[in-house]
C-alpha positions in Angstrom: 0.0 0.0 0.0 2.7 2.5 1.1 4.6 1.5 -2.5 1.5 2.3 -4.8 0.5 5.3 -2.6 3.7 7.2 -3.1 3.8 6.1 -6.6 0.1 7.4 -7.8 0.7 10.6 -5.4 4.2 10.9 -7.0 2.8 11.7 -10.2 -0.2 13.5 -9.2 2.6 15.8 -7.1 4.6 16.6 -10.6 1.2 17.5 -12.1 0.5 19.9 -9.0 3.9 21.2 -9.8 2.7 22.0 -13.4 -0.2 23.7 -13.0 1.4 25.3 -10.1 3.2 27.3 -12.7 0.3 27.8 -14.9 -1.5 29.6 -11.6 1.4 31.6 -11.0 1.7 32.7 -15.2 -2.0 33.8 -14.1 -1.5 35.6 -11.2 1.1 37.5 -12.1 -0.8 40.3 -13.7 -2.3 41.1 -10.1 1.2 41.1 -8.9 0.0 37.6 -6.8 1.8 35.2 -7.9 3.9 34.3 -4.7 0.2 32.8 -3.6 0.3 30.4 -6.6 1.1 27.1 -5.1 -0.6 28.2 -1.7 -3.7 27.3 -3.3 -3.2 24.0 -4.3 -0.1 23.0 -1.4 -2.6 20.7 0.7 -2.4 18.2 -2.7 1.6 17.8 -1.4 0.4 16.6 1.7 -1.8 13.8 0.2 0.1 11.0 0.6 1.1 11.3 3.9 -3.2 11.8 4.9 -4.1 8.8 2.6 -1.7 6.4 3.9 -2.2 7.7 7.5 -5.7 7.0 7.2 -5.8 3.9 5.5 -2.4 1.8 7.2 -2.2 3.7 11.0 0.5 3.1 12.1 3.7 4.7 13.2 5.8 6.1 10.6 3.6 5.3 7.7 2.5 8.8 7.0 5.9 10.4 6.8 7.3 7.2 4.9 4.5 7.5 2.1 5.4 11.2 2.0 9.2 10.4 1.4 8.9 8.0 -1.0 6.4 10.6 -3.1 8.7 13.4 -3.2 11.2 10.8 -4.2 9.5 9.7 -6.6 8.5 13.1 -8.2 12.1 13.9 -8.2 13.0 10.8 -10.1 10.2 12.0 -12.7 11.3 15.2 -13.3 10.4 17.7 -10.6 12.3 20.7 -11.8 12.9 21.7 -7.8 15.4 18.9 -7.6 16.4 16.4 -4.7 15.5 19.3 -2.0 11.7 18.0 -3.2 12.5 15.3 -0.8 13.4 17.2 2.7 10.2 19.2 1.7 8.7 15.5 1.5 9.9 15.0 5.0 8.5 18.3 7.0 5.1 17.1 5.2 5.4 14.0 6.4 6.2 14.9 9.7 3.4 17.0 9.7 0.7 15.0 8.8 1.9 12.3 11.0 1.7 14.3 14.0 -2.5 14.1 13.1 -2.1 10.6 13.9 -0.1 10.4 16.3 -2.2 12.7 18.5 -5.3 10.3 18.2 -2.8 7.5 18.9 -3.2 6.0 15.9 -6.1 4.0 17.2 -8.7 6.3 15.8 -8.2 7.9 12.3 -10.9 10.4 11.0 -11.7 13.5 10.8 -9.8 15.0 13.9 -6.8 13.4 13.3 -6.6 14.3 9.4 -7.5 18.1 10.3 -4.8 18.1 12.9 -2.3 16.8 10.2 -3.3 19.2 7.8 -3.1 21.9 10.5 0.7 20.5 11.3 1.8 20.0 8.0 1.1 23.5 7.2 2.8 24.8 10.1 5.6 22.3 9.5 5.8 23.2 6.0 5.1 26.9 6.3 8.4 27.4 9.0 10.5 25.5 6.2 9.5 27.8 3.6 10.4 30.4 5.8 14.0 29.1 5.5 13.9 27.8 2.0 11.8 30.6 0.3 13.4 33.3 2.4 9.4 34.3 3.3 11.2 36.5 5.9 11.3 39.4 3.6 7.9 39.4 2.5 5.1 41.8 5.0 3.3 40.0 7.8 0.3 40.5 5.9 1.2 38.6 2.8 3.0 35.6 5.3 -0.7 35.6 6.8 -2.3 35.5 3.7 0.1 32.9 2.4 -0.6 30.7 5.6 -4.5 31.1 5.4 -4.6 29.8 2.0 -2.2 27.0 2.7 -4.1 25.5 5.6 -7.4 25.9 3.9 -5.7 24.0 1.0 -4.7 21.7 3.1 -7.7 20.7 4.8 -9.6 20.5 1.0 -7.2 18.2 -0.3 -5.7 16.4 2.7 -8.2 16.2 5.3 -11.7 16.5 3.0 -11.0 15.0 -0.2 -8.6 11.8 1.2 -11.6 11.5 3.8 -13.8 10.9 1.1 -11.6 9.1 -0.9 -10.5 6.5 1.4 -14.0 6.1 2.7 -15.4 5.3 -0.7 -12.3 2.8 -1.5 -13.4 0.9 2.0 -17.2 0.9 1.3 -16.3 -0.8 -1.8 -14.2 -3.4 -0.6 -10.9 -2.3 -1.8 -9.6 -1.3 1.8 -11.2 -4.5 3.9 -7.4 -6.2 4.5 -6.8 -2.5 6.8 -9.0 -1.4 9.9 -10.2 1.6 8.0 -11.6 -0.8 5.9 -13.1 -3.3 8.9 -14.7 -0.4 10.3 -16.7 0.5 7.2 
């Protein structure tokens, strides 16, 4: 599961990385385009939520999210191999939803909290990497916003969904999220 997850979010990370781009080409007029990837930054944190939910247990989330950004290096991702220490603070971010609940009960509280510390994991290490510190507290605040609403679309809402349709259908019934279905 953790090999197939990192794989299928691997790509779907490159493509985020495309249309990343794209956004910021169409932000630019508005003199926005720093917020370009904010909008769509809880998709990096997928992996991590979706094997988090579905495995629970220790380690998997940040693993999954490792082996992603690994992989979307390996594909192309013009950010190079620093892709995969990003991979990492995501990880580590999204584990610590799970590892709050104990891993004993994954759902809705324990993917919000995930997405809530893997933007504040994330968001510190593009402070360092991105140099945010020059930018105005109002843009770092807007930047944040966006990011954690993004992340709780696309990692907390939309894996929710996800996973529980893939366990309703049987796909999931050899995991617990899949039992408890």
């Amino acid at each position: 599961m953790v090999g197939i997850t990192s794989l299928v979010f691997g790509v779907i990370y490159l493509g985020a990385v495309h249309l990343g781009v794209y956004l910021g080409v169409l932000l630019t007029p508005f003199g926005l385009s720093v917020l370009a990837n904010e909008f769509i930054f809880g998709v990096w944190f997928m992996a991590a939520a979706f094997a988090g939910y579905v495995i629970q247990k220790p380690g998997v989330a940040t693993i999954t999210e490792m082996i992603a950004a690994l992989l979307e290096v390996f594909m192309g991702n013009f950010y190079g191999p620093i892709i995969f220490v990003s991979g990492f603070v995501q990880g580590i971010g999204t584990e610590a939803g799970f590892a709050a609940t104990g891993y004993r009960k994954a759902g809705w509280s324990s993917l919000f909290i995930g997405a809530t510390m893997a933007t504040i994991t994330s968001f510190i290490w593009g402070i360092y990497r991105a140099n945010f510190t020059g930018l105005a507290w109002q843009l770092l605040l807007t930047i944040f916003v966006i990011r954690w609403l993004s992340a709780l679309l696309f990692s907390g809402v939309l894996v929710k969904i996800t996973v529980d349709h893939l366990a309703k259908m049987g796909v999931l019934n050899q995991y617990k999220v899949g039992v408890s279905q």
